[in-house]
C-alpha positions as CSV (number, residue, x, y, z in Angstrom):
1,X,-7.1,-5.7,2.9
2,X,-4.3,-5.5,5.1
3,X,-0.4,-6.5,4.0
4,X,2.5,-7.9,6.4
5,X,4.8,-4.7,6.0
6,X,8.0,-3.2,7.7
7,X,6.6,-0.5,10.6
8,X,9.5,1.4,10.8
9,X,8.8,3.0,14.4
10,X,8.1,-0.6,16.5
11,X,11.2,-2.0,14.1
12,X,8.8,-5.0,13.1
13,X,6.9,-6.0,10.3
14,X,3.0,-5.7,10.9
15,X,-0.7,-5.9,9.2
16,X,-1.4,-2.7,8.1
17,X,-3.6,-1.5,6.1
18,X,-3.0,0.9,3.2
19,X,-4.3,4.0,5.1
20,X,-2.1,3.3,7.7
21,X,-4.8,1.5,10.3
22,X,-2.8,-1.4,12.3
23,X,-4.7,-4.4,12.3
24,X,-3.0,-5.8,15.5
25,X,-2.8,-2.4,17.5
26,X,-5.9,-0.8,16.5
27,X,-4.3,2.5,16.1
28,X,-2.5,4.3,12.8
29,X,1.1,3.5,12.2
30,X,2.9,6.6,11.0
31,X,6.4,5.5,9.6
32,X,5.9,2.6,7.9
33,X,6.9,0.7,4.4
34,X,4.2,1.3,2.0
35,X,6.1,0.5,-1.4
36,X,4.0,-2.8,-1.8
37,X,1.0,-0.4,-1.8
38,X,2.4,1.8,-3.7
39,X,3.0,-0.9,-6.2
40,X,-0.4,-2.6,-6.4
41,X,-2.1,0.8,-7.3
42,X,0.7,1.7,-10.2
43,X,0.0,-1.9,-11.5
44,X,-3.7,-1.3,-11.2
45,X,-3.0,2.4,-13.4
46,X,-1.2,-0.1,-15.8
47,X,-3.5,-1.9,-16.3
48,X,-6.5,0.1,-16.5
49,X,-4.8,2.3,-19.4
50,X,-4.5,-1.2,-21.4
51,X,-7.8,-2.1,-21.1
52,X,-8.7,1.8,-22.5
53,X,-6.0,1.2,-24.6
54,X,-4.1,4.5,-24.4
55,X,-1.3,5.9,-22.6
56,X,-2.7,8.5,-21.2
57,X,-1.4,9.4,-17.5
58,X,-3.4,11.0,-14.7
């Protein structure tokens, strides 16, 4: 699922998806914002050790 993000080469934010793909452009953006990403999947790792109940980091 793509996310409105900051691509940092065009200077405009953009649907891309979290490998990079741009939805509008069809090509891979390269220098872009991926901290909202990068979020999602930490907060997925939270919770998944919750649900296994341990804090176990991998």
């Amino acid at each position: 699922m793509a996310k409105w993000v900051f691509n940092y080469d065009s200077g405009d934010y953009e649907y891309i998806e979290n490998d990079g793909f741009q939805i509008d452009h069809g090509d891979y953006a390269y220098n872009w914002d991926d901290s909202e990403y990068r979020r999602a999947e930490e907060r997925r790792r939270e919770e998944d050790r919750m649900w296994r109940g341990n804090n176990d980091q991998y």
